[in-house]
C-alpha positions as CSV (number, residue, x, y, z in Angstrom):
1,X,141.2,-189.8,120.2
2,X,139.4,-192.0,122.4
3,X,136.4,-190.8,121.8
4,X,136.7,-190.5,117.7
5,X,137.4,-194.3,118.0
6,X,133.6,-195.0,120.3
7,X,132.0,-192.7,117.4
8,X,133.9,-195.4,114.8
9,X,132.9,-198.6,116.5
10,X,129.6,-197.2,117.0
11,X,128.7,-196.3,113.3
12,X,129.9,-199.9,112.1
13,X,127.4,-201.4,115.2
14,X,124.7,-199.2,113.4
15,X,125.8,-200.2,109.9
16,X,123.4,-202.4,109.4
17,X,120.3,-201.3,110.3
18,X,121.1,-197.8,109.0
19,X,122.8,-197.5,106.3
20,X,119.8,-197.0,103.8
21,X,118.9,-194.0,106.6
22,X,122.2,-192.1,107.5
23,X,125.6,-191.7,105.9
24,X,128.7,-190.3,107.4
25,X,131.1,-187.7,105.8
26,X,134.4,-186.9,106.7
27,X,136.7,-183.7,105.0
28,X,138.9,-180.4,106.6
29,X,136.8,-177.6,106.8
30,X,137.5,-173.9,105.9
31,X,139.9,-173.9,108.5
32,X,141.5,-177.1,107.5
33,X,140.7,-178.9,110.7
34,X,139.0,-182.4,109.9
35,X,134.9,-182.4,110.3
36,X,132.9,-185.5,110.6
37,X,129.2,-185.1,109.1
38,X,126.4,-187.2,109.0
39,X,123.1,-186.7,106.9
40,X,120.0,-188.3,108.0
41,X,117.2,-188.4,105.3
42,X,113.7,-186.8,106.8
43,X,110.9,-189.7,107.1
44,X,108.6,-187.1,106.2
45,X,109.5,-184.3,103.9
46,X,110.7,-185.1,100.1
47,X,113.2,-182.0,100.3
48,X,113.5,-178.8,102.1
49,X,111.3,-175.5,101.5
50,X,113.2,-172.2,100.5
51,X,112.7,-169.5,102.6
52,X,114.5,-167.1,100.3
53,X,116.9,-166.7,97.5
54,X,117.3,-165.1,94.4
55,X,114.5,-167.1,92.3
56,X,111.8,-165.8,95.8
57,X,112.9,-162.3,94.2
58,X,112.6,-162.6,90.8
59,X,109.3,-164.2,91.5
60,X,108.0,-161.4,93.4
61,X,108.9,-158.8,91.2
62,X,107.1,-160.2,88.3
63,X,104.4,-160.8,90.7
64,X,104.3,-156.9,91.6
65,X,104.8,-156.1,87.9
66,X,101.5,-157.7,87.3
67,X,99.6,-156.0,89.8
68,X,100.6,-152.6,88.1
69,X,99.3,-154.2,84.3
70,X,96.4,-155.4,86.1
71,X,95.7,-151.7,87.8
72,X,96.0,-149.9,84.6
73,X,93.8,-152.1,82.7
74,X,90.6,-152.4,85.3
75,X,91.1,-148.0,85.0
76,X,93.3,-147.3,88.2
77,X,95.3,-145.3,85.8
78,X,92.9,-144.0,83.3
79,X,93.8,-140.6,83.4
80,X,97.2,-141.1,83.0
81,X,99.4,-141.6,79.6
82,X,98.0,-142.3,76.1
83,X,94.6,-143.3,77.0
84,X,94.3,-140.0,79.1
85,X,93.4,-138.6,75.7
86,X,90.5,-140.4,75.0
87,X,87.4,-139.1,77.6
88,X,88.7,-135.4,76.4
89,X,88.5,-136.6,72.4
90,X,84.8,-137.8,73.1
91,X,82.7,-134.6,72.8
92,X,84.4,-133.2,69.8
93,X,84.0,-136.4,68.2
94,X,80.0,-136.2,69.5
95,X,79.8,-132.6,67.9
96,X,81.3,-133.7,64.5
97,X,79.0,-136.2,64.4
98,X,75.9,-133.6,65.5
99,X,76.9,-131.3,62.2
100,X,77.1,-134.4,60.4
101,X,73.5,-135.4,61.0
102,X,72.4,-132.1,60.9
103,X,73.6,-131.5,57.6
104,X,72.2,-135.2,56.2
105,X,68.9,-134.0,57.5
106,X,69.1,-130.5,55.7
107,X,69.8,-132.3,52.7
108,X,66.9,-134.6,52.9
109,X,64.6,-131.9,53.6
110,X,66.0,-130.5,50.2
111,X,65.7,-134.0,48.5
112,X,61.6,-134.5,49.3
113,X,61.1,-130.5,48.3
114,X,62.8,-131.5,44.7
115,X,60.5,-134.7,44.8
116,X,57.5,-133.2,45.5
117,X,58.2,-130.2,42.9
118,X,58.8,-132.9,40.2
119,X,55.9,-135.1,40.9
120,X,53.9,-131.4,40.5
121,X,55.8,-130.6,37.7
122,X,54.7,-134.1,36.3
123,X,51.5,-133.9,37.3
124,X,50.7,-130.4,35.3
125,X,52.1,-132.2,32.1
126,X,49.5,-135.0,32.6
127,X,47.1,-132.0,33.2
128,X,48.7,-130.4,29.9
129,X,48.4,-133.5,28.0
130,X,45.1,-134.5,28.3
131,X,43.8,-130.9,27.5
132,X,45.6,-130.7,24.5
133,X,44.1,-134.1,23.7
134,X,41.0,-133.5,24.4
135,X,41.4,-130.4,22.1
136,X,42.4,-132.2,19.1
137,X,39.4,-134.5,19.5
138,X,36.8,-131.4,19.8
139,X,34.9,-131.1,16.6
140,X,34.9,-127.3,15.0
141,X,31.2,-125.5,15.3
142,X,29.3,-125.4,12.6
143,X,30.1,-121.7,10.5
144,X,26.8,-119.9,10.1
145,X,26.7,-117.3,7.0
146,X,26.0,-114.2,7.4
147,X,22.5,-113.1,5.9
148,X,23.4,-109.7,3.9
149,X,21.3,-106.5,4.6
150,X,18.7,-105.7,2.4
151,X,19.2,-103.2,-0.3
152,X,17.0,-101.1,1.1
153,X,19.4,-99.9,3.9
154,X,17.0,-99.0,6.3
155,X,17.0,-101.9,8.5
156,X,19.3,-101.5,12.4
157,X,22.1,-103.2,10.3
158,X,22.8,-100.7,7.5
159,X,22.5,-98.2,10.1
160,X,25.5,-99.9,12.2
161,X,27.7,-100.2,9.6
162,X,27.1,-97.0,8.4
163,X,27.9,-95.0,11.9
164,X,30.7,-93.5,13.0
165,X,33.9,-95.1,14.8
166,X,34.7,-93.8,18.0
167,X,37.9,-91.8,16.9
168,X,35.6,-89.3,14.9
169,X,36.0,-91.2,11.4
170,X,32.8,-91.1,9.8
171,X,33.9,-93.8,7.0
172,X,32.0,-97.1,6.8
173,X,32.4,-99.9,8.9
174,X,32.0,-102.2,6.0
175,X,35.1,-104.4,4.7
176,X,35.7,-102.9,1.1
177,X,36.5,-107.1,0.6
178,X,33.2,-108.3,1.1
179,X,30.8,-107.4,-1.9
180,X,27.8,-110.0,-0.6
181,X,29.4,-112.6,-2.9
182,X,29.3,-116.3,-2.3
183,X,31.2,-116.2,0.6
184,X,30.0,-118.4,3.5
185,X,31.3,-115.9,5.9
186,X,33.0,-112.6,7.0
187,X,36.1,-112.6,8.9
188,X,35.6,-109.7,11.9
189,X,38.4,-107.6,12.9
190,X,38.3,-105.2,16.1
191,X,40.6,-102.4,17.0
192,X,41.7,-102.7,20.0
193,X,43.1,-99.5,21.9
194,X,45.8,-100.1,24.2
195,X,45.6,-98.5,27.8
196,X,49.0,-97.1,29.4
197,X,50.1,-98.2,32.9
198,X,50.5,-95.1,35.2
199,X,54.1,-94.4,34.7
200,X,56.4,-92.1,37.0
201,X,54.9,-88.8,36.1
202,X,51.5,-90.0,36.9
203,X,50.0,-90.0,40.9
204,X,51.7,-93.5,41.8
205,X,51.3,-92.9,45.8
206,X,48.0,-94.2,46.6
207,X,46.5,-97.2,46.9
208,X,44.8,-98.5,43.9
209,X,45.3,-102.4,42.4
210,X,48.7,-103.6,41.5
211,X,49.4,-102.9,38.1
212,X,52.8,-104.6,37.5
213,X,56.1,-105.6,38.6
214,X,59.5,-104.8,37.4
215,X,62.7,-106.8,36.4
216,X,64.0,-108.4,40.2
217,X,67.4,-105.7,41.2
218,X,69.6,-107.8,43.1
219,X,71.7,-106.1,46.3
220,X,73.6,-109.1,47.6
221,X,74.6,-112.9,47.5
222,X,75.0,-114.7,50.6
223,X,77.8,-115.9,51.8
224,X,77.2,-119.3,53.2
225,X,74.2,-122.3,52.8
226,X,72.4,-120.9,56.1
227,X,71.7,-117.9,53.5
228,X,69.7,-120.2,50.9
229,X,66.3,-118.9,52.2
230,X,66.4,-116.0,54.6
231,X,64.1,-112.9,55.3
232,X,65.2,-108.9,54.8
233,X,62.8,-106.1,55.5
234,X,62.8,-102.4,56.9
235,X,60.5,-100.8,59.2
236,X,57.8,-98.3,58.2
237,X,57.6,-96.9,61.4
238,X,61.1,-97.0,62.9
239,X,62.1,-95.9,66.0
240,X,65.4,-94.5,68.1
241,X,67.8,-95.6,67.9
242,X,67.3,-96.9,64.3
243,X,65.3,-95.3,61.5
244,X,63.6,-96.5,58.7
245,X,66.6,-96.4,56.7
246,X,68.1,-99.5,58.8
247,X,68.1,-102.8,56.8
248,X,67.4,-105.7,58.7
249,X,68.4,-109.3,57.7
250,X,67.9,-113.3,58.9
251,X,69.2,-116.3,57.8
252,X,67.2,-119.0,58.0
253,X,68.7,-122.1,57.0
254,X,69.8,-124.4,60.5
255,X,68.1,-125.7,63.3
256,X,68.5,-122.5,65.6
257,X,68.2,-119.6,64.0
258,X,68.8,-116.5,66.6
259,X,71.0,-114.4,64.8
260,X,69.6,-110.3,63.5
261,X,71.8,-108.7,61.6
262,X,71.4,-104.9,61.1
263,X,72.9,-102.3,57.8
264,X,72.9,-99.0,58.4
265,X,71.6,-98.3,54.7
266,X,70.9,-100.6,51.2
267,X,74.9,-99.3,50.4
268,X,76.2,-101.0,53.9
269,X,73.9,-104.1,53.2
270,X,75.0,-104.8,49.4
271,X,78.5,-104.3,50.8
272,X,77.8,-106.7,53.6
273,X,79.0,-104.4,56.6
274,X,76.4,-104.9,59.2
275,X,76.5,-102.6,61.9
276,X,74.3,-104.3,64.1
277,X,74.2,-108.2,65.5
278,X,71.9,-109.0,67.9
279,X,70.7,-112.7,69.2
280,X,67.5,-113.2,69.8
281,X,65.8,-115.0,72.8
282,X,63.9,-117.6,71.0
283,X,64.7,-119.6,67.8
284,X,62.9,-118.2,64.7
285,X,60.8,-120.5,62.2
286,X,60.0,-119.4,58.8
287,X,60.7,-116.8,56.4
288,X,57.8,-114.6,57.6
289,X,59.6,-112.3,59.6
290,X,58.6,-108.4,59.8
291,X,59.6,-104.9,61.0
292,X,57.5,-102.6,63.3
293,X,57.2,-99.7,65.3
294,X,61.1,-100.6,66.6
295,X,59.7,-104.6,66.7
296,X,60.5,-107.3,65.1
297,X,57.3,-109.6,64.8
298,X,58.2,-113.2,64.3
299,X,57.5,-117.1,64.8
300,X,58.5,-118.9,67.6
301,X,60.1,-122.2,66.2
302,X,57.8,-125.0,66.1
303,X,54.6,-123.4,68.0
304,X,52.0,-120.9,66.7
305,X,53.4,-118.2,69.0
306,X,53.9,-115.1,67.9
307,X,56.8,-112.4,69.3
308,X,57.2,-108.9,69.6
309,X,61.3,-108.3,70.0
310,X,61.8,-104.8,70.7
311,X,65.2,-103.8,69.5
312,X,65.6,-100.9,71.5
313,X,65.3,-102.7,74.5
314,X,66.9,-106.4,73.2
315,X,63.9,-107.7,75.1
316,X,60.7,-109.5,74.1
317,X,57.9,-106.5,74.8
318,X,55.0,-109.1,74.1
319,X,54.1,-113.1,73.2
320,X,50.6,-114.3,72.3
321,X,49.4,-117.3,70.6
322,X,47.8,-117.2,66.8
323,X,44.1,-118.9,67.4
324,X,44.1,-122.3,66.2
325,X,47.2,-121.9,63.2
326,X,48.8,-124.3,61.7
327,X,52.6,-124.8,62.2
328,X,55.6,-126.3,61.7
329,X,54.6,-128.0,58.3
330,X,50.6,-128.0,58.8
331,X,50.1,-125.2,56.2
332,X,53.0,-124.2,54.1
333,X,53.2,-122.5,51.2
334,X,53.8,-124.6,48.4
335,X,57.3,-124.2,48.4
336,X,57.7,-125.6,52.1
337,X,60.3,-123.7,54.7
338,X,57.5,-124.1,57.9
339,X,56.3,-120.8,56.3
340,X,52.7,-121.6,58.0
341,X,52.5,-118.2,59.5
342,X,53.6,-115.0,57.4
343,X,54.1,-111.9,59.0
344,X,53.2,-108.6,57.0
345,X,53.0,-105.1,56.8
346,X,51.6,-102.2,54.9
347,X,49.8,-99.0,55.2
348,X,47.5,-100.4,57.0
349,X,49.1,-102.0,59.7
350,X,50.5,-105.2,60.8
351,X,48.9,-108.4,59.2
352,X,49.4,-112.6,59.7
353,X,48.7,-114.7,56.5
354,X,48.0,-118.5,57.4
355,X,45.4,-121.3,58.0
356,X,43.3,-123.5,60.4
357,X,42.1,-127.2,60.3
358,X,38.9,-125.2,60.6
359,X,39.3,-123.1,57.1
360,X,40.6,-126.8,55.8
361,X,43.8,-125.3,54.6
362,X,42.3,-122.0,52.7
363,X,44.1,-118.7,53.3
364,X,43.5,-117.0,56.6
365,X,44.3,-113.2,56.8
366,X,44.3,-111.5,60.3
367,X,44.7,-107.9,60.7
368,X,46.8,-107.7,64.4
369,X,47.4,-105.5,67.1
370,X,50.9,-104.7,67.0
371,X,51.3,-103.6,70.5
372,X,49.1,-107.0,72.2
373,X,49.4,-108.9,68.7
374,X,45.6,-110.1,69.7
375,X,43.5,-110.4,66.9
376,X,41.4,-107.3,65.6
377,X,39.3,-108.8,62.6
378,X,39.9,-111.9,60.4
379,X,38.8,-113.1,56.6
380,X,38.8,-116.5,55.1
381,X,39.5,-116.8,51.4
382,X,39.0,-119.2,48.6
383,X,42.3,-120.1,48.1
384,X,44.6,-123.2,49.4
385,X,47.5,-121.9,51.1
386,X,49.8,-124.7,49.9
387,X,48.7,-124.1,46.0
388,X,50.4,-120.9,45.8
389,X,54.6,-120.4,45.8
390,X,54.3,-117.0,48.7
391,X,52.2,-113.7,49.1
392,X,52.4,-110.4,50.0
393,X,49.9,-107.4,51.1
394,X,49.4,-103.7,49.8
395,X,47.2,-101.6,50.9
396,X,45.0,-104.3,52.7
397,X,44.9,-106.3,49.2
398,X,46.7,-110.1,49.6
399,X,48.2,-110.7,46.8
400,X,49.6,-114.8,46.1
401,X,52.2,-115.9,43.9
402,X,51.8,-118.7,41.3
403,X,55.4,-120.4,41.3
404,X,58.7,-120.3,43.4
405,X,60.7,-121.8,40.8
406,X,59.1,-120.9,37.1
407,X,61.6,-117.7,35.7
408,X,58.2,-116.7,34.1
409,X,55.3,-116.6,36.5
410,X,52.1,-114.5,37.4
411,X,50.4,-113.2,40.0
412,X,47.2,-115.1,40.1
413,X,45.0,-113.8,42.9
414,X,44.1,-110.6,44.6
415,X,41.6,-110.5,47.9
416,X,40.6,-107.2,49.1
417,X,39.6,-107.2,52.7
418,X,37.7,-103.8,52.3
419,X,35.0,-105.5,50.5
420,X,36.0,-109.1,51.5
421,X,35.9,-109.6,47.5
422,X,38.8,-112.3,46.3
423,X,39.6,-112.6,42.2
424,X,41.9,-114.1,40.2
425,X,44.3,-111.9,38.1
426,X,47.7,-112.5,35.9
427,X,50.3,-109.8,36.7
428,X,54.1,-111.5,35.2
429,X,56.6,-111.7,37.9
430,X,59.6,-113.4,37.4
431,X,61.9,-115.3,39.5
432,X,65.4,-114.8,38.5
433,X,67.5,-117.3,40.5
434,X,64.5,-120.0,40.7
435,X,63.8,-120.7,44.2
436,X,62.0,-117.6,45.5
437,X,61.8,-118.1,49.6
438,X,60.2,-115.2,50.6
439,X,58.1,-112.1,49.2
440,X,57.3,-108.9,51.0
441,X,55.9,-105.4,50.6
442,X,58.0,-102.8,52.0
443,X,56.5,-99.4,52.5
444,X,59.4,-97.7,53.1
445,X,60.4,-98.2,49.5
446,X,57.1,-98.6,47.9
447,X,58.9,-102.1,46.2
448,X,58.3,-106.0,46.9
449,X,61.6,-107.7,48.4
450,X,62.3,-111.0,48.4
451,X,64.7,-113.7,48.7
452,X,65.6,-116.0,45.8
453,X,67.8,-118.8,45.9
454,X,70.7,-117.0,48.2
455,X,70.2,-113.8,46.8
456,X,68.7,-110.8,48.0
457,X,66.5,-108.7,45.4
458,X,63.9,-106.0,44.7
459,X,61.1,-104.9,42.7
460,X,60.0,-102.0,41.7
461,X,56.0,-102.1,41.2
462,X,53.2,-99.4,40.0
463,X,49.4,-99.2,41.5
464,X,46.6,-98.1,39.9
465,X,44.7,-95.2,41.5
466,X,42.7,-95.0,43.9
467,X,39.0,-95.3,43.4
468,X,36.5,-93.3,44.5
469,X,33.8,-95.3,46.1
C-alpha cells in the first residue's frame, strides 16, 4: 500500500512536465485484480508496424494469385487449358489456306487461257472483216467473149468439142443453149467425179496419208476437276505383267501430279474400275505422256527431262535431258497446259514433238531411243508450235490440229519425215466437248484418242494406201 502511494505522489511530481508524454490507466484485469498502466508515446515512430494479422494474409494471397495470372499469360502454362488448342489448330489452318491458294491460282491460270482465246478469237474477226471488206471493194474482171469457131470445123476447137467424154459418150461437148448468138459469153460446166474413201472392205492396214476422221466415241467422264485435262494411252508393245490390252490413265490438273492409274480393258475403264494405281517418283508436266515397251515415257515437271518409268519394276529404268527444249510454258501448244514436249508413238517407234529458241518456236520432231531416250535423228518444220491447238503422228507423218475449242475444225498440216516434205491439208475433225487437251495415235487400236474437256474419247480414222515409191 505503501508503495501504491510513492507511485501516486510520484506521478503528480511528474504531472507537469509529462503530461503531454505519458498517461496513467487504472481498471481490474481478466482476473478482476486492479492493474495500473501507463502509455508512453514513441518520440520517433508515428504508430507501430504489423507483423501479422488477417489483412498480411489476405494480402499475400492476392499477391500469389497474381503471380499464377502473370505465369499463364508470359506462356508458363501454354499447353495447358483452352489455349492448349491453338499450336495444334495451326497447320490445319496452314493447309486450308495452301488448297485455297492453290485453287485461286488454277483458276487464274484458266482466266488468262479464256483471255488469250478471246483476244484470238477477236483478232480472227478483225482478220475476217477486213477480207470481206477488201472483197466488196475488188472490182469484177473484165468478161472476155468467146470468139466462135469457124464454120469450117476444122480448126483444134471444133475438134475438142467434137471428141469424146471420158465415160465412152461420144455426144458433143457443145451446150445445145449456145447457138453463137449475141451472147457475150458461155457459162462452163465440168463434171466432176467423186473419189470414194477406202472404206472397211478395202486394205486399211498400211500406212498411206490420213484420209479422215470419224465422229469422237466417248468411254468416260471424269469424276473430279483434276480430270479437266488428263492423258490415256495403251502400249503397242506391252509387256508382262500387262498387255497391250491394259488402259492406262493420268490426271493432270494440280500441282503434283504422281498418280497412274491402270484398267484391265476399255470395259473396266468406261466403268471406272482401275485395277492398277501406282505413284510415280517424279511429278509429271503436261499432257504428253506415252506407253512403251512396259514404259511409260514422260516429262519431268518444270525441266526438259525426259523419263523412262518401267512398270514392271515401279522403278525409273532411264532419265536424259531433251537438247535445248523448251519447257514449262516456253513452247506450248496453243491451247497452253506446259505441253512443250509431246511424247508419241507409232509404227515407227517412239517420237518427241517440241521446239528450241534455236528453231524460234517452229515444230521440232525427234525420233528417240526408247531404251537411252538419246536422240537418233531430228527435223525442223515450218510450222509455229503455239499456232496449232495439239498433234499427233502416224506412220512417221506429224499431223497438227487447227483448234482446241472450234466443234468444227480441220486438220491443217501434214510433215512427212521420210521425205522431210511438210504441206498443208484440211481433214474435218471435230471437238465435241470444246476444250480438246490432248491428241494421240494409238496403234493398238488403229484410232486417235484424246481428251476433251473431262471426257475421255476416240476416233476411228482411215489411211490411204501405201505408195509405192
Amino acid at each position: 500500500m505503501f508503495l501504491l502511494l510513492l507511485l501516486c505522489m510520484w506521478g503528480l511530481l511528474l504531472q507537469g512536465d509529462a503530461q503531454d508524454r505519458a498517461s496513467l490507466w487504472r481498471g481490474n484485469d481478466r482476473s478482476g485484480r486492479c492493474q495500473y498502466t501507463f502509455s508512453v508515446p514513441s518520440p520517433v515512430e508515428a504508430s507501430c508496424p504489423q507483423s501479422g494479422g488477417p489483412e498480411v494474409e489476405a494480402l499475400k494471397a492476392r499477391l500469389s494469385l497474381l503471380e499464377v495470372l502473370v505465369s499463364r499469360l508470359t506462356g508458363g502454362d501454354a499447353t495447358t487449358g483452352p489455349q492448349g488448342s491453338r499450336p495444334r489448330a495451326q497447320p490445319d489452318l496452314q493447309e486450308a489456306l495452301n488448297r485455297a491458294v492453290g485453287e485461286r491460282n488454277l483458276l487464274q491460270g484458266e482466266k488468262q487461257r479464256l483471255e488469250r482465246e478471246l483476244e484470238g478469237l477477236q483478232h480472227r474477226m478483225e482478220e475476217m472483216r477486213r477480207e470481206t471488206e477488201r472483197l466488196r471493194n475488188r472490182p469484177c474482171p473484165p468478161q472476155t467473149p468467146m470468139v466462135p469457131p469457124s464454120s469450117g470445123g476444122s480448126g483444134s476447137l471444133s475438134h475438142l468439142m467434137n471428141r469424146p467424154n471420158r465415160q465412152g459418150d461420144s455426144s458433143s461437148l457443145r451446150d445445145s443453149a449456145w447457138q453463137y448468138g449475141p451472147p457475150g459469153f458461155q457459162e462452163l460446166k465440168a463434171e466432176v467425179t467423186e473419189v470414194p474413201a477406202p472404206d472397211g472392205s478395202e486394205d486399211n492396214t498400211g500406212c498411206g496419208d490420213l484420209v479422215s476422221v470419224a465422229e469422237p466415241v466417248t468411254h468416260r467422264k471424269a469424276d473430279n476437276i483434276a480430270g479437266k485435262y488428263g492423258v490415256w494411252m495403251q502400249d503397242p508393245e506391252g509387256v508382262s505383267p500387262y498387255g497391250s490390252s491394259m488402259v492406262w490413265r493420268i490426271d493432270t490438273v494440280g500441282s503434283e501430279v504422281r498418280q497412274l492409274f491402270g484398267y484391265d480393258d476399255m470395259e473396266q475403264l468406261s466403268k471406272g474400275f482401275p485395277s492398277k494405281v501406282l505413284l510415280l517418283p517424279d511429278p509429271v508436266e503436261g499432257t504428253g505422256a506415252t506407253m512403251y515397251r512396259g514404259s511409260l515415257y514422260y516429262q519431268r515437271r518444270r525441266s526438259r527431262t525426259l523419263i523412262r518409268y518401267d512398270l514392271s519394276s515401279e522403278s525409273i529404268a532411264a532419265r536424259r535431258e531433251l537438247p535445248h527444249a523448251g519447257f514449262h510454258g516456253q513452247f506450248p501448244y496453243s491451247w497452253g497446259g506446259y505441253t512443250d514436249i509431246d511424247l508419241s508413238v507409232d509404227e515407227q517407234g517412239l517420237w518427241a514433238v517440241y521446239s528450241t529458241s534455236k528453231a524460234k518456236g517452229a515444230i521440232v520432231i525427234s525420233q528417240l531411243d526408247p531404251h537411252s531416250l538419246e536422240v537418233k535423228k531430228s527435223w525442223e518444220t515450218n510450222i509455229r508450235k503455239n499456232s496449232v491447238a495439239n498433234s499427233f503422228i502416224i506412220c512417221g507423218r506429224l499431223y497438227t490440229v487447227a483448234s482446241y475449242t472450234a466443234t468444227d475444225t480441220t486438220i491443217n498440216y501434214m510433215y512427212d519425215t521420210t521425205t522431210s516434205q511438210g504441206k498443208a491439208v484440211a481433214i474435218p475433225f471435230k471437238n465435241k466437248y470444246r476444250y480438246n487437251s490432248m491428241i494421240d495415235y494409238s496403234p493398238v487400236q488403229r484410232k486417235l484418242l484424246a481428251w476433251d474437256n473431262f471426257h475421255i474419247v476416240s476416233y476411228d480414222l482411215r489411211l490411204g494406201r501405201q505408195q509405192a515409191n
